[in-house]
SEKOLLO-865065 format. One record per residue (C-alpha): residue number from 1; x, y, z; residue in three letters. Coordinates in steps of 0.25 Angstrom, whole numbers. Each point is the difference from the previous one (the first is absolute). Example, Ala and Ser with C-alpha at 12.3 -4.5 7.8 and 13.67 -1.06 7.14 Angstrom:
+------+-------+-------+-------+------+
: resi :    px :    py :    pz : resn :
+------+-------+-------+-------+------+
:    1 :    49 :   -18 :    31 :  ALA :
:    2 :     6 :    14 :    -2 :  SER :
+------+-------+-------+-------+------+
//
This chain:
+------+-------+-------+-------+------+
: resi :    px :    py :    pz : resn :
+------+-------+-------+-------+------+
:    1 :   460 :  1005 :   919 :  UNK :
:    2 :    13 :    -6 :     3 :  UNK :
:    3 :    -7 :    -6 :    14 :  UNK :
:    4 :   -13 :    -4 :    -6 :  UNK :
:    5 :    -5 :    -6 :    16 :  UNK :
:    6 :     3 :    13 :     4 :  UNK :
:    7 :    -9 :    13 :    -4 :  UNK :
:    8 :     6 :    14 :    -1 :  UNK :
:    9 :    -3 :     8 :    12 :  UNK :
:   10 :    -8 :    10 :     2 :  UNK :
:   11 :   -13 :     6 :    -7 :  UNK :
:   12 :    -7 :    -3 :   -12 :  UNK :
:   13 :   -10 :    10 :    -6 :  UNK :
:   14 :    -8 :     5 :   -14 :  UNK :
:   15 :     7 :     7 :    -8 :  UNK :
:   16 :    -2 :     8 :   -12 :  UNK :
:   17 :     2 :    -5 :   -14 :  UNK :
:   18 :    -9 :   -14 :     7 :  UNK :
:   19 :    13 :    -2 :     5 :  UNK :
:   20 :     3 :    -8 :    15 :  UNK :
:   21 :    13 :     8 :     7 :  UNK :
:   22 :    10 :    -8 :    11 :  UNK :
:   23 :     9 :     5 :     9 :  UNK :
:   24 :    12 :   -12 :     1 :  UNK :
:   25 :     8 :     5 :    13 :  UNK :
:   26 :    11 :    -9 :    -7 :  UNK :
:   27 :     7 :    -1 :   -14 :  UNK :
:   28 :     1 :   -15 :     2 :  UNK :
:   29 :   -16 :    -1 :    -1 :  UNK :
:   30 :     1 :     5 :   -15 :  UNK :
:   31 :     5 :    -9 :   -10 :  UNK :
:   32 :    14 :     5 :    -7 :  UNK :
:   33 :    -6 :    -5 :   -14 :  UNK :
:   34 :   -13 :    11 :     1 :  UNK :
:   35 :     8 :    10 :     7 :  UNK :
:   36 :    11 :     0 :   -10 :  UNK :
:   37 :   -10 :     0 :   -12 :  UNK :
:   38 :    -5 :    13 :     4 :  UNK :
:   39 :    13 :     6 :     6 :  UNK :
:   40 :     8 :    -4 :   -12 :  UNK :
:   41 :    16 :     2 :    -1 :  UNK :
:   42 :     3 :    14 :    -5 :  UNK :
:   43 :    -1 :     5 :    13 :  UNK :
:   44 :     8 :    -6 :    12 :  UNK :
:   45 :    -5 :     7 :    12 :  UNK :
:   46 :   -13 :    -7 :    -5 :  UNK :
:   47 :     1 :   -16 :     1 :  UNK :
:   48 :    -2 :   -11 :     8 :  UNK :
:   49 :    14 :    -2 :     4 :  UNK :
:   50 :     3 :    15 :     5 :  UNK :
:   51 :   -14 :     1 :     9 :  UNK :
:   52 :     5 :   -15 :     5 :  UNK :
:   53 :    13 :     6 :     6 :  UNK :
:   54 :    -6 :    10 :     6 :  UNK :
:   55 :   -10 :   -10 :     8 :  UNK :
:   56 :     8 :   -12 :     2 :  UNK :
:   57 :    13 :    10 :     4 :  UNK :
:   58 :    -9 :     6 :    10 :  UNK :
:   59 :     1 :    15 :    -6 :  UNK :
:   60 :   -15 :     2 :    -1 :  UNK :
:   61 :    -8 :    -7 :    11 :  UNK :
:   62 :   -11 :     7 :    11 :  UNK :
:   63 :    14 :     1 :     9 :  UNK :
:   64 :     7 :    10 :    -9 :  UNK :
:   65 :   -14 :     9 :    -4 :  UNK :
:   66 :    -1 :    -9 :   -14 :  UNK :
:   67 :   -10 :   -10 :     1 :  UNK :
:   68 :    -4 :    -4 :   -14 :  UNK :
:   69 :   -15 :     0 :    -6 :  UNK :
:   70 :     2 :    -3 :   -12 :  UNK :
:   71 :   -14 :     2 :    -7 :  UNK :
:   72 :    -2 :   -12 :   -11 :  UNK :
:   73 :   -12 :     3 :   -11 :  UNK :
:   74 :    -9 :   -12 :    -4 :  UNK :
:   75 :    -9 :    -2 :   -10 :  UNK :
:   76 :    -8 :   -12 :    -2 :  UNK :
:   77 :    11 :    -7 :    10 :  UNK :
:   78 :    12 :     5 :    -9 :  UNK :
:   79 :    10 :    11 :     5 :  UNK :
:   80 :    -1 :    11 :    -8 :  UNK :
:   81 :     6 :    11 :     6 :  UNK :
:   82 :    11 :     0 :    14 :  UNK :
:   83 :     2 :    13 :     5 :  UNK :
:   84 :    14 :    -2 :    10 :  UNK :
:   85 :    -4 :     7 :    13 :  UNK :
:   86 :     3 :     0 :    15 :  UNK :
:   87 :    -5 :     8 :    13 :  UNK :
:   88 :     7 :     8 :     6 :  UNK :
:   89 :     2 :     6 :    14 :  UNK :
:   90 :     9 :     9 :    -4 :  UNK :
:   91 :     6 :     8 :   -13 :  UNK :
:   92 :    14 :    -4 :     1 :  UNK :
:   93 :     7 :    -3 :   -14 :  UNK :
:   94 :   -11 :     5 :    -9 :  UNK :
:   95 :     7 :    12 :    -7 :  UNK :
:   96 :   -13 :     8 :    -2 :  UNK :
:   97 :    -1 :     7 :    15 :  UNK :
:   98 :   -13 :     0 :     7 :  UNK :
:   99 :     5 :     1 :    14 :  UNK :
:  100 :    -4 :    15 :     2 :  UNK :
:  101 :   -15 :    -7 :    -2 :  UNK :
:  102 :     2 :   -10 :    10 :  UNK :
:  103 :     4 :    11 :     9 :  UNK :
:  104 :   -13 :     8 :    -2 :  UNK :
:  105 :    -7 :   -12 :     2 :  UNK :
:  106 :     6 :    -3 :    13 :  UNK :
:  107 :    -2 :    16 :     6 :  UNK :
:  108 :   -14 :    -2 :    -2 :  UNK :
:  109 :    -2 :   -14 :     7 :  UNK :
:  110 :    -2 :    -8 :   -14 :  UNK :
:  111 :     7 :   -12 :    -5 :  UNK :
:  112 :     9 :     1 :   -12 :  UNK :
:  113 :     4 :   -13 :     0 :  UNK :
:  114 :    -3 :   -12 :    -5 :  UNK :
:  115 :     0 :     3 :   -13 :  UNK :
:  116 :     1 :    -7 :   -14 :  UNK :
:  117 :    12 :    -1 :   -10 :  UNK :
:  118 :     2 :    -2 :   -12 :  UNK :
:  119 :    14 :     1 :    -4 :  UNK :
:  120 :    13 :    -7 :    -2 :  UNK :
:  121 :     7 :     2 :    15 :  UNK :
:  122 :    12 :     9 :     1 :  UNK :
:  123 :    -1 :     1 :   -15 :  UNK :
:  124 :    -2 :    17 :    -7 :  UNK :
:  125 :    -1 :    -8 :   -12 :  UNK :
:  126 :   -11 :     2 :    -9 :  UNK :
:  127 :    -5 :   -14 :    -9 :  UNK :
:  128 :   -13 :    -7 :     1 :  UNK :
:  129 :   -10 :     0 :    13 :  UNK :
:  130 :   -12 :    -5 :    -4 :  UNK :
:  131 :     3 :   -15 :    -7 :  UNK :
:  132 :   -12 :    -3 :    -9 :  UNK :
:  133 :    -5 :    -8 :   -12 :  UNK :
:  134 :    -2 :     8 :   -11 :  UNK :
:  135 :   -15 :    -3 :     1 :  UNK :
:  136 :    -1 :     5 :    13 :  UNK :
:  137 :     6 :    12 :    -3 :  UNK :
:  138 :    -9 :     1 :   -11 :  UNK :
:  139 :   -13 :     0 :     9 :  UNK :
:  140 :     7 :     9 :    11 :  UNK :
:  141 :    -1 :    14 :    -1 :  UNK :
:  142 :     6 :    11 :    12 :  UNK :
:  143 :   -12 :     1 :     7 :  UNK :
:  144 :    -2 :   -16 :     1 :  UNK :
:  145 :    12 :    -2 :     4 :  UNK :
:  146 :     1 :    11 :    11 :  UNK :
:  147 :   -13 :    -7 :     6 :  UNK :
:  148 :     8 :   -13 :    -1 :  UNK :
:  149 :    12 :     7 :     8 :  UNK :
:  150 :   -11 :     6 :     9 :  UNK :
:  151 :    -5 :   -12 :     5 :  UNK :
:  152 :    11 :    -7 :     0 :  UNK :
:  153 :     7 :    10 :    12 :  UNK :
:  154 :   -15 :    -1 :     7 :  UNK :
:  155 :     0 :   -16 :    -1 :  UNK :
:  156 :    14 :     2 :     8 :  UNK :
:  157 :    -3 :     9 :     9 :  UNK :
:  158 :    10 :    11 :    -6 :  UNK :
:  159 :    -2 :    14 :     1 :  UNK :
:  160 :     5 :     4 :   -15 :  UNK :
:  161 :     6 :    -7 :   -10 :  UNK :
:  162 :    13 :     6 :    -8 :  UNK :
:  163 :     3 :    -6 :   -14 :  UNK :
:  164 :    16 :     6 :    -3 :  UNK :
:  165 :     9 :     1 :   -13 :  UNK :
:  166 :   -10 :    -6 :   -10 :  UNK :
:  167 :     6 :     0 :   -14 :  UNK :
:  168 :   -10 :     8 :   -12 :  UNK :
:  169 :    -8 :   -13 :    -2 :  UNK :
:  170 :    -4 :     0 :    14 :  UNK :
:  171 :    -1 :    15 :     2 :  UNK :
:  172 :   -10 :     0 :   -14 :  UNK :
:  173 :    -8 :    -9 :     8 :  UNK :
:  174 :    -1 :     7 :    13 :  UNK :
:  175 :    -5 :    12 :    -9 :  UNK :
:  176 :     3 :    15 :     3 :  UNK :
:  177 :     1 :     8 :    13 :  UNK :
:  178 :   -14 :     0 :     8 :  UNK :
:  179 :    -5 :    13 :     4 :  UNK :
:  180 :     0 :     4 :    14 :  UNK :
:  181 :   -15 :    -8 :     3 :  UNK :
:  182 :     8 :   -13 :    -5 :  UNK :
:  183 :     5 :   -13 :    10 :  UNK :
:  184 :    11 :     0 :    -9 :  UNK :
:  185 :    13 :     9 :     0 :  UNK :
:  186 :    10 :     1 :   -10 :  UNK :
:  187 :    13 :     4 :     4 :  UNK :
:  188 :    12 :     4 :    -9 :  UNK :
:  189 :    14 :    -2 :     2 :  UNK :
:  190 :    14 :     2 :    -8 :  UNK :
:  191 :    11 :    -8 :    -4 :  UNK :
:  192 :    13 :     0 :    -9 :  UNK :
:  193 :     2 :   -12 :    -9 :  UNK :
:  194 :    11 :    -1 :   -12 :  UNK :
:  195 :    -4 :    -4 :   -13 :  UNK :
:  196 :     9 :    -7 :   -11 :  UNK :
:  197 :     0 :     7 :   -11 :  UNK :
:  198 :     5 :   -12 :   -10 :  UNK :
:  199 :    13 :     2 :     9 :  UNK :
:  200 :    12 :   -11 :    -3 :  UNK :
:  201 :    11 :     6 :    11 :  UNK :
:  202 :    -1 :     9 :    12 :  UNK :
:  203 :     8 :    10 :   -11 :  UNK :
:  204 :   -12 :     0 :    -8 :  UNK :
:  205 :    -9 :     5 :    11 :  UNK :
:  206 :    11 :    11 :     4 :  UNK :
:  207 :     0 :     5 :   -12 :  UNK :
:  208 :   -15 :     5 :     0 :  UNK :
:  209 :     3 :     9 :    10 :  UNK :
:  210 :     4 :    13 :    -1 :  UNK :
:  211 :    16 :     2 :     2 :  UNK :
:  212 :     0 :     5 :    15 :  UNK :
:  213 :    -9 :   -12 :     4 :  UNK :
:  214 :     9 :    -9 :    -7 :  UNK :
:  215 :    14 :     4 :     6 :  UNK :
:  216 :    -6 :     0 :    13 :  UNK :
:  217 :    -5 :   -13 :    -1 :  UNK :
:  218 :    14 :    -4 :    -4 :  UNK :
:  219 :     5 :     5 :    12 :  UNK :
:  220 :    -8 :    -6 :    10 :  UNK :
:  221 :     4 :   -13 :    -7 :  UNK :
:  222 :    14 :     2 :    -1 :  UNK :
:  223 :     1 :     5 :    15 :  UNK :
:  224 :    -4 :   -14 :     4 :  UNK :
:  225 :     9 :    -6 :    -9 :  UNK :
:  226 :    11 :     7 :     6 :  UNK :
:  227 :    -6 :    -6 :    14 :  UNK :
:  228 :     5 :   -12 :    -5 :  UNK :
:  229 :   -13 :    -5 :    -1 :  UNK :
:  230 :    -5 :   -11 :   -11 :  UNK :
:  231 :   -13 :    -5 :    -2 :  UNK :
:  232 :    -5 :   -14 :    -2 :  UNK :
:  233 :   -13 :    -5 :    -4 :  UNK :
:  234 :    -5 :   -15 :     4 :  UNK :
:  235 :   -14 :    -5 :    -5 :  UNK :
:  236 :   -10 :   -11 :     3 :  UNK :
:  237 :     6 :   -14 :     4 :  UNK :
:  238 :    13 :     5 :     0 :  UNK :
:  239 :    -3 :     9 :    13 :  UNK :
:  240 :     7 :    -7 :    11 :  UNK :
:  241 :    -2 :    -2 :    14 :  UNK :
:  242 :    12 :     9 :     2 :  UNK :
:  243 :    -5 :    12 :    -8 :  UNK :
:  244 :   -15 :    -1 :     6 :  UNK :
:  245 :     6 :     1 :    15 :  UNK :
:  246 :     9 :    13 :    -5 :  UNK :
:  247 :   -13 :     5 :    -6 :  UNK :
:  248 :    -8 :    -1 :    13 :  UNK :
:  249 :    10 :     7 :     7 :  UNK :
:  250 :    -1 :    11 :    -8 :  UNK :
:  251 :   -15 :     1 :    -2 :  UNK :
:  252 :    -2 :    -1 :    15 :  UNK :
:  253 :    11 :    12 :     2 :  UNK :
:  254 :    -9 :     9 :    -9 :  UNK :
:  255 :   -11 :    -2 :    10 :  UNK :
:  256 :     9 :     0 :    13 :  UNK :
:  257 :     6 :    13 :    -3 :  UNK :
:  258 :   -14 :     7 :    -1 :  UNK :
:  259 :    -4 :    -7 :    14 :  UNK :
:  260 :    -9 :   -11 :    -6 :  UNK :
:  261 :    -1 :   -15 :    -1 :  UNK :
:  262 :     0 :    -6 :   -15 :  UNK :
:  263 :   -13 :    -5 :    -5 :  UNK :
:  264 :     6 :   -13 :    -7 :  UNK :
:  265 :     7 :   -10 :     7 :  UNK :
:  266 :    12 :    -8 :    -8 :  UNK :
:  267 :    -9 :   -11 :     0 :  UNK :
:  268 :   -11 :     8 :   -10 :  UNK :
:  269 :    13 :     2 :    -9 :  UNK :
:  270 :     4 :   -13 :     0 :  UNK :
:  271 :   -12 :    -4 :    -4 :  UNK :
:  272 :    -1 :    10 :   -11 :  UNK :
:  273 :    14 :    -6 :    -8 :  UNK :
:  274 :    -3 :   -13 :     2 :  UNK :
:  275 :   -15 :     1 :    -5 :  UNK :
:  276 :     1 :    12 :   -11 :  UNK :
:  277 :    15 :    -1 :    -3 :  UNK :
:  278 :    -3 :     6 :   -16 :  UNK :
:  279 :    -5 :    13 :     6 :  UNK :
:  280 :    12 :     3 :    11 :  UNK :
:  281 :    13 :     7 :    -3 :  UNK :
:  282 :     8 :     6 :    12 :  UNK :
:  283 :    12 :    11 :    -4 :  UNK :
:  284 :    11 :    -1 :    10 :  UNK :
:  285 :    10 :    10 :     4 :  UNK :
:  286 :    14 :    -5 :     1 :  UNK :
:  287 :    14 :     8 :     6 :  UNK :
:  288 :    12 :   -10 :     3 :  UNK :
:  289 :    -9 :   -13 :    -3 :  UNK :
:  290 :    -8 :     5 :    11 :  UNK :
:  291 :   -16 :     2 :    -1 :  UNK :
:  292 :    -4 :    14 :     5 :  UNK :
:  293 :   -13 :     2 :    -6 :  UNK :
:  294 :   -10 :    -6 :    -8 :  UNK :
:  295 :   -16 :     3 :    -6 :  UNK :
:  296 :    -8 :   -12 :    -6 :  UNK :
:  297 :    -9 :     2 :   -12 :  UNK :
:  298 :   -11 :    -8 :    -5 :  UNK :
:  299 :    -4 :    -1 :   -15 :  UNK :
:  300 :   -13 :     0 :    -8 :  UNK :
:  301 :    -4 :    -3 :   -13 :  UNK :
:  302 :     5 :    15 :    -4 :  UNK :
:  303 :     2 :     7 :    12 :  UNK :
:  304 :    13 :    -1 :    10 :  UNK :
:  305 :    -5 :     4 :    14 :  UNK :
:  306 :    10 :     3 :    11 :  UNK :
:  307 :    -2 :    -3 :    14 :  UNK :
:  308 :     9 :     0 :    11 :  UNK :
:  309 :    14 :     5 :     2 :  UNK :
:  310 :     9 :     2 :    14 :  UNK :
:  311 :    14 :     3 :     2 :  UNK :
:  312 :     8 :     0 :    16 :  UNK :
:  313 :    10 :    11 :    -4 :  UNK :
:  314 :    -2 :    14 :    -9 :  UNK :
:  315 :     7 :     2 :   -13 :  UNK :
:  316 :    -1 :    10 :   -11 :  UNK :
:  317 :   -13 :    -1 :    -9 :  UNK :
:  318 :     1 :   -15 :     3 :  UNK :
:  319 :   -16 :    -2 :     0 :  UNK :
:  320 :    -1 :     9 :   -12 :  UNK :
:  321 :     9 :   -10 :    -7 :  UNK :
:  322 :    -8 :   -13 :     7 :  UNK :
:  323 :   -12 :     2 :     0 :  UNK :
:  324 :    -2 :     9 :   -15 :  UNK :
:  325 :    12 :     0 :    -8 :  UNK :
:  326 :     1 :   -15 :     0 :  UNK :
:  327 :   -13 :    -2 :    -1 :  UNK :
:  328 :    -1 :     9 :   -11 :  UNK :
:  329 :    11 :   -10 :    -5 :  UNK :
:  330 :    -9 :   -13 :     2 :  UNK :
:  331 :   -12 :     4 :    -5 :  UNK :
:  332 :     7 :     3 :   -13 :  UNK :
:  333 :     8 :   -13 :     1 :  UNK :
:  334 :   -13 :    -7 :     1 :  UNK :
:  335 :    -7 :     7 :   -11 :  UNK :
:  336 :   -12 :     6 :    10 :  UNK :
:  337 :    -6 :    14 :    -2 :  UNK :
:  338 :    -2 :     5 :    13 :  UNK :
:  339 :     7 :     0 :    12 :  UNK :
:  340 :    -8 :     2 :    13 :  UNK :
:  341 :    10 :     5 :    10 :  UNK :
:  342 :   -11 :     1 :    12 :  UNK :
:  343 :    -7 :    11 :     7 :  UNK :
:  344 :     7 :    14 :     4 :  UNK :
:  345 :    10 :     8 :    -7 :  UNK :
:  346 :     0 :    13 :    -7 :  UNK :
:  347 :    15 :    -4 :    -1 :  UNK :
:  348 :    -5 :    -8 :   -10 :  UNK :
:  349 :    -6 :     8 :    -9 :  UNK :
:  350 :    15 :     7 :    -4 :  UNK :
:  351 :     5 :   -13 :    -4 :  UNK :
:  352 :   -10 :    -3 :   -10 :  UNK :
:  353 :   -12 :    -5 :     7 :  UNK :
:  354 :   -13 :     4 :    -5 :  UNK :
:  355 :   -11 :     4 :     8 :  UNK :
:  356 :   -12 :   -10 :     2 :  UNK :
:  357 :   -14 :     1 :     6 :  UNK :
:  358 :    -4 :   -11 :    11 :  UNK :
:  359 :   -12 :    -2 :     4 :  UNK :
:  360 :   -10 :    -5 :    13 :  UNK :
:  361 :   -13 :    -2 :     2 :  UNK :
:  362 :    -6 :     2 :    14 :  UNK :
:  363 :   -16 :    -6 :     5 :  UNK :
:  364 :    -2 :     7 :    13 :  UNK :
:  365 :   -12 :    -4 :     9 :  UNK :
:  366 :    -1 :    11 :     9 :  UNK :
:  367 :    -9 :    12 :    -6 :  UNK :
:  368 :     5 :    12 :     6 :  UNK :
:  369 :    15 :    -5 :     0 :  UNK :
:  370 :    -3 :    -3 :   -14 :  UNK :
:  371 :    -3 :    14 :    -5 :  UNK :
:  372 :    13 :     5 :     8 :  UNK :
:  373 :    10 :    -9 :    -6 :  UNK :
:  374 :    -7 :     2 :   -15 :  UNK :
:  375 :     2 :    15 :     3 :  UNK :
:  376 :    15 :    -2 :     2 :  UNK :
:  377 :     3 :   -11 :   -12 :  UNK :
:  378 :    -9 :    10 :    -8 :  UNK :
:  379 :    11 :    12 :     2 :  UNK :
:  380 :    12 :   -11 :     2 :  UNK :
:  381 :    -4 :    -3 :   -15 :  UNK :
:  382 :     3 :    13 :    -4 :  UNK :
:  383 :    13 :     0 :     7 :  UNK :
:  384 :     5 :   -11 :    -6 :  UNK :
:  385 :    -4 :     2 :   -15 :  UNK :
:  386 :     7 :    14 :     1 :  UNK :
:  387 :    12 :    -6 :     7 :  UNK :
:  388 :     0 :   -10 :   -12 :  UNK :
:  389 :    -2 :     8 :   -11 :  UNK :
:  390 :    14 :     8 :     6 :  UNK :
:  391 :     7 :   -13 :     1 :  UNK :
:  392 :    -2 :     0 :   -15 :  UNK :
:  393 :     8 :    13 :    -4 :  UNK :
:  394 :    12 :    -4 :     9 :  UNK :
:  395 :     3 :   -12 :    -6 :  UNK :
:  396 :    16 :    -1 :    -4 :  UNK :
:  397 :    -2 :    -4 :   -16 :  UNK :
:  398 :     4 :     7 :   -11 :  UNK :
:  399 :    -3 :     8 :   -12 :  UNK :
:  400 :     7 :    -6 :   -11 :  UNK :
:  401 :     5 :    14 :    -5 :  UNK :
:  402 :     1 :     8 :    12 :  UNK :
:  403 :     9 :   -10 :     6 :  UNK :
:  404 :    15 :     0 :    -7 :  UNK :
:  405 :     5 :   -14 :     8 :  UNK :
:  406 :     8 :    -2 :    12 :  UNK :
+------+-------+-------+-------+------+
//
């Protein structure tokens, strides 16, 4: 521990595996060095550094609904395992909606909340969930680890537990979908991502698509051009205090015009350039030397994951061009294979995103709610792997020798 007069608070209770589970209600009472062993660097929403800005910015705490639990593994008093976590009094910024539950809860007089969560805050992005040795993961099996996961939500007093967006490691672990008798619930959701194809230039992408896709594509970019608009992209240390308040001006004016507060203050994102400078890259929007938009992107080891974007006034397919079309461009420039563009988005799919499954899991307590809620993931399952298999025959790219060129 990085406070070693001062235990993590809490519970402390057997677990399976022989193993002794705590729950640190900080990420200052876990060492960087045995976090970041397990965490690793490929993906960014995953270390120390990120988890650290959101805590010491403020942005997850027990006054905005996010008060972090983060469940650390020991065996033989070594950490083998963390599992980042926090309990919630609320579902705000999680991406996979369960407010309808809550709401079916709160007709028939029962608590919903608290509950425990396990995933990356305000973060649709799929990557790594459950940080564990390679021993541990060994010994663990699904339904060790959802009696692990189980006892974990009764030791804090949490109604449920929701594990969000694990990557295919994590979902192997958790197993398959749980019939109807089962705690456990498995939900499926639907996302677009962009794959590079060995792609050298934006060109190279273009021309795998077929000729109607391609000229329209063309014409979205060129409208902005003629706007008058010109892009520029800053990265890591060279983000300066100027470009991050333009930045927060705009990401805040995404929330504002729906009505809502931002989750993240400026401080979390200065804290975030300073501390993970190799992994930021923010596109800015320029007309007349002015900044009118902007969207920040993180990078991993092979994937480019787009985040947040705002602009004050509207101009032709000038998110399009931010958000996609210049991300597109950075992803290629810095030689990843995926691009991660967020949640949402059908618009997506016509400009070369592919479909992707995501997935949750879901431990709820209550018996009869239990069987209700399975009922419904059970047929939203089959909504979504038809609405996925569809996605498929819409996507925009080409057959070689139906498609003369454009």
């Amino acid at each position: 521990m990085n406070h070693p007069d001062r235990q993590p608070l809490g519970l402390t209770f057997d677990g399976p595996a022989q193993s002794k589970i705590h729950i640190c209600r900080s990420i200052d009472d876990i060492n960087v060095a045995d976090w970041q062993s397990l965490a690793g660097s490929d993906y960014p929403f995953a270390r120390y550094e990120f988890f650290q800005a959101l805590e010491h910015s403020g942005c997850t705490s027990a006054a905005t609904g996010w008060q972090p639990s983060h469940l650390v593994i020991c065996q033989q008093g070594q950490i083998t395992g963390i599992i980042p976590a926090f309990l919630k009094n609320n579902s705000r910024g999680e991406y996979v909606f369960d407010f309808a539950w809550a709401e079916a809860y709160q007709r028939y007089g029962q608590p919903y909340y608290p509950k425990l969560l396990m995933a990356i805050p305000f973060t649709p992005s799929q990557g790594p969930r459950l940080l564990l040795t390679a021993k541990l993961r060994d010994i663990l099996d699904s339904v060790s680890l959802h009696k692990l996961l189980d006892a974990a939500a009764t030791a804090i007093d949490a109604h449920s537990w929701h594990l969000l967006f694990p990557n295919s490691a994590d979902q192997a672990l958790l197993g398959q979908p749980q019939t109807s008798g089962s705690s456990q619930l498995h939900r499926l959701g639907c996302q677009f991502h962009w794959h590079n194809a060995g792609y050298e230039t934006f060109d190279d992408f273009l021309a795998q698509l077929t000729s109607r896709k391609r000229k329209s594509i063309r014409k979205e970019r060129k409208q902005v051009s003629d706007q008058g608009i010109e892009f520029r992209r800053v990265s890591g240390s060279d983000i300066s205090d100027q470009v991050l308040d333009g930045f927060y001006v705009f990401y805040q004016a995404t929330y504002l015009k729906r009505g809502q507060r931002p989750y993240l203050n400026r401080d979390f994102f200065e804290r975030l350039f300073r501390q993970m400078p190799e992994h930021v890259h923010i596109v800015i929007a320029l007309k007349q030397g002015e900044m009118i938009a902007s969207a920040l992107f993180l990078s991993g080891t092979d994937t480019l994951y787009g985040r947040y974007w705002g602009c004050l006034d509207e101009y032709n397919h000038l998110h399009f061009e931010t958000c996609y079309y210049q991300g597109i461009e950075l992803a290629i420039d810095l030689g990843l294979q995926h691009f991660d563009a967020g949640a949402q988005g059908e618009h997506k799919l016509v400009r070369g995103f592919e479909p992707l499954l995501t997935h949750s899991w879901h431990g709820i307590e209550h018996p009869g709610f239990r069987d209700a809620i399975a009922n419904f993931v059970a047929e939203e399952r089959e909504g979504v792997r038809g609405y996925f298999e569809e996605s498929k025959t819409l996507l925009p790219f080409r057959q070689a020798e139906n498609d003369k060129g454009g």
